[in-house]
Each structure stands twice: as structure tokens, then as C-alpha cells.
C-alpha positions in Angstrom: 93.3 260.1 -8.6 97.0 260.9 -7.7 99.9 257.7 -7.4 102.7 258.4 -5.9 105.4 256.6 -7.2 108.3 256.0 -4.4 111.5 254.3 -4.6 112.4 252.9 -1.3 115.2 254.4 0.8 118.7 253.5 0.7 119.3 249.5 2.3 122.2 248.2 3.6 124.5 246.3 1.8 123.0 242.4 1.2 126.5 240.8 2.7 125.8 243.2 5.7 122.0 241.9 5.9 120.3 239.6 3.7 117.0 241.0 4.6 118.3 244.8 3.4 116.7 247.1 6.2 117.3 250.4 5.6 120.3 252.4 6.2 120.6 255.4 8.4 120.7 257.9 5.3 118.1 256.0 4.1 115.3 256.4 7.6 116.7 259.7 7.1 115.5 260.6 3.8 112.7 258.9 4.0 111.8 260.8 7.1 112.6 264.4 5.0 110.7 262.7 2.2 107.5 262.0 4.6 108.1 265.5 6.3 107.8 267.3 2.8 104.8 265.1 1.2 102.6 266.3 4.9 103.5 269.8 4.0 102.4 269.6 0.7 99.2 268.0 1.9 100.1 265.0 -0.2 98.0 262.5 1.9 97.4 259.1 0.1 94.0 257.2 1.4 95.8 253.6 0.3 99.7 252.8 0.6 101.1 249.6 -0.5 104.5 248.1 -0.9 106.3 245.2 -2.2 106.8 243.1 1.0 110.1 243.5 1.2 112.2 245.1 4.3 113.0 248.3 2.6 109.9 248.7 1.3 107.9 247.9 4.2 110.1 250.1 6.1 109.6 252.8 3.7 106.2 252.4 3.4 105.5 252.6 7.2 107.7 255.6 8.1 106.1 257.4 5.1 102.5 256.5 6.4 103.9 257.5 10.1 104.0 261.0 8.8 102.0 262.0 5.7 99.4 259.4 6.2 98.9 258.4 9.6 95.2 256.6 9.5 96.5 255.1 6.5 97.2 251.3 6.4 99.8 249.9 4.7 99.9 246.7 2.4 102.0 244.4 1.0 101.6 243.7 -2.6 102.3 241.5 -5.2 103.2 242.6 -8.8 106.0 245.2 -7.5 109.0 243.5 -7.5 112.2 244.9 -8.5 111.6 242.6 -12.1 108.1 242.5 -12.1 106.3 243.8 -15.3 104.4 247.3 -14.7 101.2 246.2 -16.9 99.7 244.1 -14.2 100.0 246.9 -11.4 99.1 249.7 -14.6 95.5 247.1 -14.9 94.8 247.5 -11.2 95.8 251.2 -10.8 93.6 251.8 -13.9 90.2 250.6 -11.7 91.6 252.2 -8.5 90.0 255.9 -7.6 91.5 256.4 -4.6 95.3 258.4 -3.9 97.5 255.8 -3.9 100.8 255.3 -3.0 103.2 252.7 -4.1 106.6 252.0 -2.6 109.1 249.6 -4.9 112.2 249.4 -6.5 114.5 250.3 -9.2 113.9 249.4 -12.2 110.2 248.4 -11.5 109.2 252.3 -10.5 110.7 253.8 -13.1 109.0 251.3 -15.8 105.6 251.6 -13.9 106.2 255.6 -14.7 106.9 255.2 -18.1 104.0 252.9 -18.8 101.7 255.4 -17.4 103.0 258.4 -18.9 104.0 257.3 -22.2 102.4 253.8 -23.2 106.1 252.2 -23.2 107.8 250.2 -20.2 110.8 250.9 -21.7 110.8 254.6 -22.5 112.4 255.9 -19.0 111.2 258.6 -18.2 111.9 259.6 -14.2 115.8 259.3 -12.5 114.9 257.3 -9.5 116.9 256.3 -6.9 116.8 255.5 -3.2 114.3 257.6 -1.9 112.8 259.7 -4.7 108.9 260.6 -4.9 106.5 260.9 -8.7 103.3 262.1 -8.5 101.3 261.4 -11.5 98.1 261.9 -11.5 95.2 260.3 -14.0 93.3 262.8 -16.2 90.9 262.6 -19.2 92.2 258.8 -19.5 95.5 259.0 -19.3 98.4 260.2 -16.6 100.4 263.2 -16.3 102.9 264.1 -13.9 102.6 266.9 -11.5 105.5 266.3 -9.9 109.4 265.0 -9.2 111.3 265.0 -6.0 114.5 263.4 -6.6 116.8 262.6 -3.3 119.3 265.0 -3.9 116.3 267.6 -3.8 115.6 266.8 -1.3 118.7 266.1 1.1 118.8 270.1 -0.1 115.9 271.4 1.6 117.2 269.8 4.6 120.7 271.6 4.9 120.6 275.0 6.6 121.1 278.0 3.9 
């Protein structure tokens, strides 16, 4: 089974919008993110999120283009605060490719849970808009992969 682990896009500011939608730079990696993860035939059969705007909207454009038959849920357990063991319990029974779109610091303790028994050994730089992929083997989780927003705003410039 692969996860991949996604960090939302960049929001808007909360005193410009409560709800924090996504910003322009942040549809805009998220659409080079979702561009990159079809090429790769990274195609997750389950993609969830944690209900809120960003996510949701992150969720949805990445499903738009990498997953398209995919639905998309809302979840709880992925909060921004929320511990990673619950969601590492029901990831552990899950055998499908799944992806999971939160937040900072909850992605990055989910990773380090996975990959090295410890919330609090970080692991992964993410930040608005940055893709893991672990994958599960022989009982435990390695990862295959990193693609950190600066990556790729790179591959998006003209050489």
C-alpha cells in the first residue's frame, strides 16, 4: 500500500478569510503538484482530507487530475493538532493507496510515526503544498519519495 502524505496548498491569510481558501500560488501548486503525481502514475484508489477549506480544496483539485474516479472524504483525526496514532491505527488496516491531505504539524508527525516509531522525530520539511510517499512493507513504512514545493515550482519554470 502507498500513502501519500500531502500538505495542503498555500491559504489566504485568516483576517483576509476566516474560512482560509486557498491562495492563487497555492491552486497553482497544487495544480503542478496533481500534474506531476498523473505523470508519475501515482493514482490513489481513496483520498481523504481534514474537512477544512484548504484541504478540501486541495483534496479535490488533486483528485481532479491524478485521480479522477476517485472520491474524496472528509475525515476526522487530521487536524492541524490532532495526534498521528489514531490515523497510524486506521492506515495500519487500510490496503488500499491512499491519500491524505492535512496540515502542518499534523503531516509531518503522521510521517515520523510511520517511519520511525516517534511523533516527535521530524522527519519530512513540509510546507504548503509538498507530497511523501511512503509506502508499507514487511510491517513497517519506508519512503519512496519527497516532493517539496520548491521542487516543484522548479519543474514548472522554463529552463
Amino acid at each position: 500500500m502507498k500513502l501519500f502524505l500531502v500538505q495542503h496548498g498555500e491559504a489566504v491569510p485568516k483576517d483576509m478569510d476566516p474560512d482560509r481558501p486557498l491562495s492563487d500560488k497555492g491552486r497553482a501548486d497544487i495544480g503542478q503538484l496533481g500534474h506531476v503525481l498523473r505523470a508519475a502514475d501515482a493514482v490513489p484508489a481513496r483520498v481523504i482530507h481534514s474537512g477544512k477549506t484548504r484541504a478540501g480544496q486541495t483534496a479535490q483539485a488533486l483528485a481532479a487530475l491524478a485521480a479522477p474516479d476517485v472520491a474524496i472524504e472528509a475525515s476526522s483525526g487530521l487536524d492541524p493538532k490532532d495526534p498521528a496514532d489514531a490515523a497510524s491505527a486506521v492506515l495500519a488496516a487500510e490496503d488500499r493507496d491512499t491519500m491524505v491531505v492535512s496540515h502542518m504539524p499534523f503531516v509531518a508527525r503522521l510521517a515520523s510515526l510511520l517511519l520511525t516509531g516517534k511523533e516527535t522525530r521530524l522527519t519530512l520539511a513540509f510546507e504548503p503544498g509538498s507530497c511523501a510517499c511512503l509506502e508499507r512493507e514487511g510491517g513497517g513504512w519506508v519512503l519512496r519519495w519527497f516532493l517539496p514545493t520548491p521542487l516543484l515550482e522548479a519543474t514548472s519554470r522554463p529552463l
